[in-house]
C-alpha positions in Angstrom: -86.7 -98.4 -26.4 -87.8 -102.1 -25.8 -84.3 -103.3 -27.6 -82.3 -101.2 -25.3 -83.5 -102.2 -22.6 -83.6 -106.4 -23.4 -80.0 -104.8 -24.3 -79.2 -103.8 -20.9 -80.8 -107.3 -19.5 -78.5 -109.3 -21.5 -75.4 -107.9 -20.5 -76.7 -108.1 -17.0 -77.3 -111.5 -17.3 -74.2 -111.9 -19.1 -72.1 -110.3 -17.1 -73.4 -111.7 -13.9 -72.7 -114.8 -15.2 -69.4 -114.5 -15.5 -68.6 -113.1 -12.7 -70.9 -116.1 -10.9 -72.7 -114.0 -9.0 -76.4 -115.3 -8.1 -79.0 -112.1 -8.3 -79.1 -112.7 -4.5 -75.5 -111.6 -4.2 -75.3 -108.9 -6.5 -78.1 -107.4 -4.9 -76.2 -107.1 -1.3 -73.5 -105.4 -3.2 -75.1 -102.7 -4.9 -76.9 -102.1 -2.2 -80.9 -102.5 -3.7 -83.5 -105.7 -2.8 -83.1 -109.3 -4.4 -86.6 -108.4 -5.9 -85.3 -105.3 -7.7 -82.7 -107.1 -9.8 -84.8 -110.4 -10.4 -87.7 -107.3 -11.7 -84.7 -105.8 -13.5 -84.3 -109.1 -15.1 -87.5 -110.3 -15.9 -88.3 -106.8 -17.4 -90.8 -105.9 -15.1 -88.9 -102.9 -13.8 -86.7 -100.7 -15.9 -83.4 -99.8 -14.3 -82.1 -96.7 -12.8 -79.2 -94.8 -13.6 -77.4 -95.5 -10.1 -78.6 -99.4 -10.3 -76.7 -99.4 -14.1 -73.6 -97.7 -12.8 -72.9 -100.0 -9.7 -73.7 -103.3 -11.2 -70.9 -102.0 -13.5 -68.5 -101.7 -10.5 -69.7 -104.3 -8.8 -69.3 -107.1 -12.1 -66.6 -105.1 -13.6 -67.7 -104.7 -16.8 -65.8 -102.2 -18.3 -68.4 -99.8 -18.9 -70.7 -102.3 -20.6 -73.9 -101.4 -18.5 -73.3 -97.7 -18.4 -73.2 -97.5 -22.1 -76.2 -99.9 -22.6 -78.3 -97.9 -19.9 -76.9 -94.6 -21.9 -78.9 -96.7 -25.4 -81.8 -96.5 -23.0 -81.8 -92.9 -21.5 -80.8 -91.2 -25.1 -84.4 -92.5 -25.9 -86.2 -90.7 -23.4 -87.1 -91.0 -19.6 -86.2 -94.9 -18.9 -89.3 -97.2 -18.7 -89.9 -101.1 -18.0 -89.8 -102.9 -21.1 -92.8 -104.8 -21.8 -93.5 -107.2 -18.8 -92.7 -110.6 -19.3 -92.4 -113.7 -16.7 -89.7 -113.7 -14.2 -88.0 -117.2 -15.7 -87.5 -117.1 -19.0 -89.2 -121.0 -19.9 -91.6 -122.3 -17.7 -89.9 -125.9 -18.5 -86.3 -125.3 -17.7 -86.8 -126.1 -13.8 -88.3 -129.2 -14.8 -85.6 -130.3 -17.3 -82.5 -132.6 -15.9 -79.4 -133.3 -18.1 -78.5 -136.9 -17.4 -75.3 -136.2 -18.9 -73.8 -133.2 -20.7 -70.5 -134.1 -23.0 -68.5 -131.3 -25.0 -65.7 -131.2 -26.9 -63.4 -128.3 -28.0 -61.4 -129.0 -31.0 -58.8 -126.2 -31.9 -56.6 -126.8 -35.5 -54.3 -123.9 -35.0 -56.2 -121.8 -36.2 -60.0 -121.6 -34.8 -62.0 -123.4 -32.2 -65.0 -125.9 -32.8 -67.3 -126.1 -29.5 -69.5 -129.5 -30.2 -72.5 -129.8 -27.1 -74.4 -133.1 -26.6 -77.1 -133.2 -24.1 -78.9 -136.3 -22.5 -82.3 -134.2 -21.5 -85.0 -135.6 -19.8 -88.4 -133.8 -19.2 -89.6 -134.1 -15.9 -92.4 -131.8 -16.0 -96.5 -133.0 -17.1 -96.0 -130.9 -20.9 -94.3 -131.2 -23.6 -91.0 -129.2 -23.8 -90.4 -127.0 -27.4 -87.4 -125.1 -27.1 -84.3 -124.7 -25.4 -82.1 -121.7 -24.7 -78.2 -121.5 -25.5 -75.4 -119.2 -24.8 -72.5 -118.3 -26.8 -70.0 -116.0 -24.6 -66.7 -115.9 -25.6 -63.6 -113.3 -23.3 -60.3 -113.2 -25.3 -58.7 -110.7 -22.9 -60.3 -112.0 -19.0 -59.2 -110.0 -16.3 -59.3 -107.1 -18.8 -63.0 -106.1 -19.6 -62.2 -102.7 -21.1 -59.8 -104.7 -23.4 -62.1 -107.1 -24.7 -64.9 -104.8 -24.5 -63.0 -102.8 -26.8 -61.7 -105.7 -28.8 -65.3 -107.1 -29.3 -66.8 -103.7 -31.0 -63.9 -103.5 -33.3 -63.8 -107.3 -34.1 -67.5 -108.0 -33.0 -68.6 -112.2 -32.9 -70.8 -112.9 -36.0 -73.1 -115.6 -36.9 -71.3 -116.2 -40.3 -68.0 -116.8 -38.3 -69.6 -119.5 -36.0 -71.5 -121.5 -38.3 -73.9 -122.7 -35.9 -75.1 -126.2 -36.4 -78.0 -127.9 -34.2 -79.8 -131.1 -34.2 -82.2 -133.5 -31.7 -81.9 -137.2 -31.8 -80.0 -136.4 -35.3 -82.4 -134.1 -36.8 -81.7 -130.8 -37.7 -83.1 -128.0 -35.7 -83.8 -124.5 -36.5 -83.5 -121.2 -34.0 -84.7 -118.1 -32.9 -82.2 -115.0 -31.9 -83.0 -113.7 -28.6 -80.2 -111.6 -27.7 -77.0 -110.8 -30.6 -74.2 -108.6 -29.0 -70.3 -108.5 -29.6 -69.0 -110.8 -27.2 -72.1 -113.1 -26.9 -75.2 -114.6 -29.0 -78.5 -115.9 -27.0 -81.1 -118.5 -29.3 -83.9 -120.5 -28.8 -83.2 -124.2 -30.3 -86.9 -124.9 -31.8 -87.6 -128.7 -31.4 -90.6 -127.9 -34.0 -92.4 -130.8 -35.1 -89.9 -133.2 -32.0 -91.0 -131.7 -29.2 -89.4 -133.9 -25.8 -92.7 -135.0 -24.0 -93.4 -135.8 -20.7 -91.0 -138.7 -19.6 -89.1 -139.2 -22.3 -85.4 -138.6 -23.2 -83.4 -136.8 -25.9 -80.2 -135.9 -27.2 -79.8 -132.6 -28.4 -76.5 -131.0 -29.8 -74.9 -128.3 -31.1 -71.7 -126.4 -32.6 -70.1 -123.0 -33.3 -67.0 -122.0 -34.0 -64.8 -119.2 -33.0 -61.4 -118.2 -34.3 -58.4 -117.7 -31.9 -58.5 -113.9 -32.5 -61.8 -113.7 -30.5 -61.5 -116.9 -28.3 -59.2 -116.5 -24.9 -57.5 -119.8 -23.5 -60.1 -120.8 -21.2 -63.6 -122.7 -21.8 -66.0 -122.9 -18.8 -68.7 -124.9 -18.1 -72.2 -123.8 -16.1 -74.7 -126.0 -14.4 -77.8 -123.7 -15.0 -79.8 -127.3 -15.0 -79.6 -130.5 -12.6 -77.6 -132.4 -14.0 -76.1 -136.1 -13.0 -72.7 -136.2 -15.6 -70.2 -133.7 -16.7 -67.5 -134.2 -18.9 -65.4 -131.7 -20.9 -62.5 -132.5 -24.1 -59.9 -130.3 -25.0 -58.4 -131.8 -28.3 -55.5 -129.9 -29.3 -52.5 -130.3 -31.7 -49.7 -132.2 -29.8 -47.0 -130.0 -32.0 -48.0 -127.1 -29.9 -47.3 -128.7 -26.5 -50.4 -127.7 -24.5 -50.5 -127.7 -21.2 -54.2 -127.4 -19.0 -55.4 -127.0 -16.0 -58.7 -126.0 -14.0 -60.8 -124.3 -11.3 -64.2 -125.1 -10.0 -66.2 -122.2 -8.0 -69.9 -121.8 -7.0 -72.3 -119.3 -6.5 -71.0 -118.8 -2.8 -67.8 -120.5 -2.6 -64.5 -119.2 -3.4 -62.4 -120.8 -6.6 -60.3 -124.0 -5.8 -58.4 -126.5 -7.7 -60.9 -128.9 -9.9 -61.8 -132.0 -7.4 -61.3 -134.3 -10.2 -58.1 -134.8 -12.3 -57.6 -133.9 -15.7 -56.4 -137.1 -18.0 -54.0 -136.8 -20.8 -53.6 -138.7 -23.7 -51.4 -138.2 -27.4 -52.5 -140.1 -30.6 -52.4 -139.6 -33.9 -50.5 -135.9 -33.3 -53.4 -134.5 -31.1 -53.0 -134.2 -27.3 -56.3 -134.4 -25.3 -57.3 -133.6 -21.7 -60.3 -135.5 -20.6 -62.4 -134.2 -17.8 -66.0 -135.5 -16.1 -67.6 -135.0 -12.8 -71.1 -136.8 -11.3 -73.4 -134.9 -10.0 -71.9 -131.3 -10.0 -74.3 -129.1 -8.1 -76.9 -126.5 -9.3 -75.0 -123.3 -9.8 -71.4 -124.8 -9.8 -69.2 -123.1 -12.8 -66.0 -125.8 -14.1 -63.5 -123.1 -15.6 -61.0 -125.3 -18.0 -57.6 -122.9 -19.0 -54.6 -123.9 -21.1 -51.3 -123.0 -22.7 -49.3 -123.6 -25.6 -45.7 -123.9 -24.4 -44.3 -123.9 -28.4 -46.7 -120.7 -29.6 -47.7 -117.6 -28.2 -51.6 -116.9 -28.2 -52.2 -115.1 -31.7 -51.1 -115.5 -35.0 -49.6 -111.9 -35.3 -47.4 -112.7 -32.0 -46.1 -115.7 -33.4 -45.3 -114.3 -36.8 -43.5 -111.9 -34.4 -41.9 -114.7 -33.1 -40.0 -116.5 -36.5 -38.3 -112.8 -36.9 -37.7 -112.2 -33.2 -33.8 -111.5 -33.2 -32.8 -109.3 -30.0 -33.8 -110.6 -26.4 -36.5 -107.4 -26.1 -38.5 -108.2 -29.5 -39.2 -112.4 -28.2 -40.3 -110.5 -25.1 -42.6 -108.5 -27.2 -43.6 -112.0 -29.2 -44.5 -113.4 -26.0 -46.9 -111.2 -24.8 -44.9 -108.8 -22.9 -45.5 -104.5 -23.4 -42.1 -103.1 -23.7 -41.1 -99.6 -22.9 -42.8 -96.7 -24.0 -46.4 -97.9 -23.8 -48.4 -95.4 -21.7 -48.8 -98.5 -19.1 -46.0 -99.2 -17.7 -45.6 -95.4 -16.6 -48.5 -95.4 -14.8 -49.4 -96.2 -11.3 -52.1 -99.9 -11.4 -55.6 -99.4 -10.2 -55.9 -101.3 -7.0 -58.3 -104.4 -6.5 -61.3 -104.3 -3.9 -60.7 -107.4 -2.4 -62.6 -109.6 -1.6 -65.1 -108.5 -3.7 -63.1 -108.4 -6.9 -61.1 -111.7 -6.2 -62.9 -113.3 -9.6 -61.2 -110.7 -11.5 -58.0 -111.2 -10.1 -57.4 -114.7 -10.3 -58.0 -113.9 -13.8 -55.3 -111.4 -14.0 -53.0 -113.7 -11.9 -53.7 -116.8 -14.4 -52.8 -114.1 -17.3 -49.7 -113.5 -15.2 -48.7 -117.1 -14.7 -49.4 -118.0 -18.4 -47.5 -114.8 -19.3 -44.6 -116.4 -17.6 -44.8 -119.7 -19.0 -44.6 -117.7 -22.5 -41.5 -116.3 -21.1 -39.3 -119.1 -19.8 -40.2 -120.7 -22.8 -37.3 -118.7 -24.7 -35.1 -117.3 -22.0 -33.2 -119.1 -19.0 -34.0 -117.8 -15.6 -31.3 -118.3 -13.1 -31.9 -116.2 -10.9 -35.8 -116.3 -10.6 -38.4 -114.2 -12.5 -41.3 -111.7 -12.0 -44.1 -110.5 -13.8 -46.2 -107.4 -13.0 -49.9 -107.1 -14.7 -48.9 -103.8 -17.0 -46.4 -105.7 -18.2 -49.2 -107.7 -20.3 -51.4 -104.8 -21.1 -53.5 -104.7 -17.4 -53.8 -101.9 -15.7 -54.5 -103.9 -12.1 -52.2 -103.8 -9.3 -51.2 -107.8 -9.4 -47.5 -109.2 -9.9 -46.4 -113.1 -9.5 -42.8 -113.6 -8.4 -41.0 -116.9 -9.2 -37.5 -118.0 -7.3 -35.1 -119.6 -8.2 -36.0 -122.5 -6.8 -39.4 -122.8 -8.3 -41.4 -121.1 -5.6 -44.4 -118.9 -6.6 -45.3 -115.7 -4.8 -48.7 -113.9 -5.6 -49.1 -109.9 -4.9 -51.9 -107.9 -4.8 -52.0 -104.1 -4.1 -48.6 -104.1 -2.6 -46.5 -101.4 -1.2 -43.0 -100.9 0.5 -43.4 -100.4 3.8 -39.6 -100.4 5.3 -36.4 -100.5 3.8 -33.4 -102.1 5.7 -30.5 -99.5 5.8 -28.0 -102.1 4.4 -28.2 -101.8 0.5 -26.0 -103.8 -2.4 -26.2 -102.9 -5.6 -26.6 -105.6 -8.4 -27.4 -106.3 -12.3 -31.1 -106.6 -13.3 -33.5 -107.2 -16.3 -36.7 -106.1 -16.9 -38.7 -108.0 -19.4 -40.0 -104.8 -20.7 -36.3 -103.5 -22.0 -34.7 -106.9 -22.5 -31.8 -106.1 -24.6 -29.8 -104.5 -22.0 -29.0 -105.1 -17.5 -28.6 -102.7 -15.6 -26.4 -101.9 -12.0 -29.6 -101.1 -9.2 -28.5 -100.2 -5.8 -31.5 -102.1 -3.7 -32.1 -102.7 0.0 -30.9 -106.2 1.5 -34.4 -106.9 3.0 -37.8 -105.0 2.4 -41.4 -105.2 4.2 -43.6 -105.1 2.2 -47.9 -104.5 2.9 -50.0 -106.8 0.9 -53.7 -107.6 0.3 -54.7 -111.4 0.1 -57.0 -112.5 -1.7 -59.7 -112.7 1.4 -59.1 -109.0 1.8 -57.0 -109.4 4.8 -54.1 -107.0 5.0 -50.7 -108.5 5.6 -47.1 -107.5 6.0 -44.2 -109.7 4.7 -40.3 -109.3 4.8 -38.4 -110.2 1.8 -34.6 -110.4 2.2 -31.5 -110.3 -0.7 -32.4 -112.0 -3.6 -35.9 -112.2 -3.3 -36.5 -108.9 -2.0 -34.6 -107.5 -5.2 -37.3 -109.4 -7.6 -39.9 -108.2 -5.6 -39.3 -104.9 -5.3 -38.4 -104.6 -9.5 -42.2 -106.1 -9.5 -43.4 -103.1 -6.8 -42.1 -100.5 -8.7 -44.0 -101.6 -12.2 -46.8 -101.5 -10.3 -46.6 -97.8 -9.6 -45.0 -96.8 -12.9 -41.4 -97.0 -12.0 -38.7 -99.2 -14.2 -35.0 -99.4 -12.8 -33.3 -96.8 -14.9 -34.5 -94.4 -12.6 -33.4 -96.6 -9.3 -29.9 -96.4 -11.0 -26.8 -94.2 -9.6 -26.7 -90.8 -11.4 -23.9 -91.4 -14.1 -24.9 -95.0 -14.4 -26.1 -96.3 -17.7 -26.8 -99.9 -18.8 -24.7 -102.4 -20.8 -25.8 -104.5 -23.3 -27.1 -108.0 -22.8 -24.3 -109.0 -25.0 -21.9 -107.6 -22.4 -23.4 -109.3 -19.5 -22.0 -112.7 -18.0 -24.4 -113.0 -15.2 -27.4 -115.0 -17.3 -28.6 -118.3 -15.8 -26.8 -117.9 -12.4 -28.0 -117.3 -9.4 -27.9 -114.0 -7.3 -24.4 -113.7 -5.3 -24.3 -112.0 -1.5 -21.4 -113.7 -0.5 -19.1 -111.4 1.3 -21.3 -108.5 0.9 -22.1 -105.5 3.2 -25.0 -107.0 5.1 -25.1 -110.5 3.4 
């Protein structure tokens, strides 16, 4: 009973964390007292059923916390584990990292996370031990996904070869918490404890192979801390590309307030990163792409056979026709309280894309719905011709102009053939931003044509069916249209 429910406190814990929610705020949400989820936490208070199931909605876990409460009610009538103290050490409020310094190395194959931290002990005792988190999300924006993915292919300790050291001597560990996705350990600084006053610098590596490890690494400040600075070292043959987001425990996500540096030498590209005095609570999400490669081995073996214009779709990412999810209408977001979740779908979306244009010309703009990647979420990303990027959430036709034309298209998800879609000139279409507020834009000829293709995936609709009875497609090989733009001129309407 006590190991499903420190079960159930670590994936609360866990999950919180990565949806950067403070226990203050997911308290409002599911609707119980900031007391009862610190208790929850501190296992002083065992959770209820109706606690397990809305934290689950609330941090989107894909089912994590109802089946870890289900470990603790198959035992019996749920009771507190034994009580321990509300913060796990009594020494990390009095700890301050004068600099923390990481490095993520990837060969092509696997990723080596190195840590070094500059610690100083502010408090009167003597400091023995220091907690560490390994959390890795190889399908975010997805949680069913990788929840599923992670007790097929579950994390091991063999896999990340876990090395740790203080000042340059080795350091041994104690396991706290060991699930699929994530590993929790106490560093023991045995006979080197950091005293009163005194500085140290302790660090550590894993590893983690590309199957279990998603393009992104992110960065919490759980600790005051003066220095941050993050290295992504990867091989300049693969023609990465990076970017980042910063958020905090109240603030929405925005662009990283310092730039990201690049520099190639000696056939690695790397992308240097630091900040000064980031504050408590801040989370520095670092996310990348590999313009030559898609993500996994098996797509890019895909890839060196790929002959017909629907299987490099389907080596880039992209679910082709037939899959259950793309005839299905996307679950809606709850916006604003799940706009974590989907910037992570729209960053899958916009990488996804990227993947795409990487082997196909796109004249005449591009869109990309969610299913189309394997997400059941109601997100799509449009891109115009002319480079402009439009992002939809939960949107729906509203009006339909009476003029129509009727024009090739291709869908991503039955590349080897265009079909003739009769389309209205200009469509208004309702939309939720990422705020929540509800909005109503008009989209007119070209543009309205991409966006509506993007609509329809998004309640289980590809063209064929928007095509006159009698109507079939042609091959791509018969089509002249590819890399030009869309035409109106002299059209009903135009």
């Amino acid at each position: 009973m006590q190991a499903a429910a420190e079960a159930f406190i670590a994936e609360l814990k866990h999950w919180r964390d990565i949806r950067g929610k403070s226990q203050s705020k997911l308290a409002r949400e599911v609707g119980y007292t900031p007391s009862y989820v610190s208790k929850v936490e501190g296992g002083q208070l065992a959770p209820s059923e109706e606690f397990a199931a809305a934290a689950d909605d609330v941090l989107q876990s894909g089912g994590a916390l109802r089946r870890a409460f289900r470990e603790i009610a198959k035992h019996g009538r749920p009771t507190a584990p034994h009580p321990g103290p509300a913060v796990e050490d009594a020494h990390a409020t009095s700890l301050i990292v004068e600099h923390e310094d990481t490095t993520l190395a990837y060969d092509g194959r696997t990723y080596r996370a190195s840590q070094r931290r500059r610690l100083f002990n502010d408090s009167p005792d003597p400091v023995t031990r220091y907690l560490i988190r390994i959390s890795v999300d190889r399908y975010p924006g997805d949680p069913e996904r990788s929840n599923r993915h992670y007790r097929e292919n579950p994390l091991t300790w063999e896999e990340i070869g876990l090395s740790a050291s203080i000042d340059g001597e080795p350091l041994s560990w104690r396991v706290k918490h060991d699930r699929d996705a994530f590993k929790e350990l106490w560093l023991l600084f045995g006979q080197f404890p950091l005293y009163p006053g005194e500085s140290v610098w302790l660090e550590y590596s894993y590893t983690v192979s590309d199957s279990k490890w998603g393009s992104w690494f992110q960065r919490a400040v759980r600790l005051p801390t003066q220095r941050m600075s993050v290295r992504l070292d990867f091989p300049a043959e693969l023609e990465p590309v990076a970017w980042g987001t910063e958020t905090s425990m109240t603030a929405e996500a925005m662009p990283l307030r310092t730039a990201i540096r690049r520099t190639d030498e000696g056939g690695r590209r790397v992308f240097s990163w630091s900040t000064e005095d980031p504050p408590l609570h801040a989370r520095y999400r670092l996310e990348w792409k590999f313009r030559t490669r898609p993500d996994t081995e098996e797509t890019q073996q895909d890839m060196t056979t790929a002959v017909t214009a629907s299987e490099r779709m389907r080596a880039v990412g992209v679910v082709q026709e037939g899959d259950p999810i793309l005839a299905k209408t996307a679950r809606t977001f709850d916006l604003p309280a799940e706009a974590e979740d989907a910037r992570r779908v729209v960053a899958e979306l916009i990488s996804a894309c990227e993947r795409a244009a990487s082997v196909h010309v796109f004249g005449k703009g591009m869109g990309m719905a969610a299913p189309q990647i394997g997400i059941d979420r109601a997100a799509a990303i449009v891109r115009t011709p002319d480079g402009e990027s439009i992002t939809l959430f939960n949107p729906r036709i509203v009006e339909e102009s009476p003029e129509r034309d009727e024009q090739y298209e291709g869908c991503l998800s039955f590349f080897d053939v265009r079909g003739m879609v009769p389309r209205p000139l200009a469509i208004s279409v309702e939309h939720t931003d990422i705020d929540g507020q509800q909005r109503i834009t008009i989209f007119e000829r070209g543009l309205a044509r991409l966006v509506a293709h993007e609509v329809d995936h998004l309640h289980g609709q590809l063209y064929r069916s928007r095509m006159r009875e009698g109507i079939e497609p042609i091959p791509v090989s018969e089509y002249r249209g590819t890399g030009s733009t869309w035409s109106y001129e002299g059209r009903s309407g135009a």
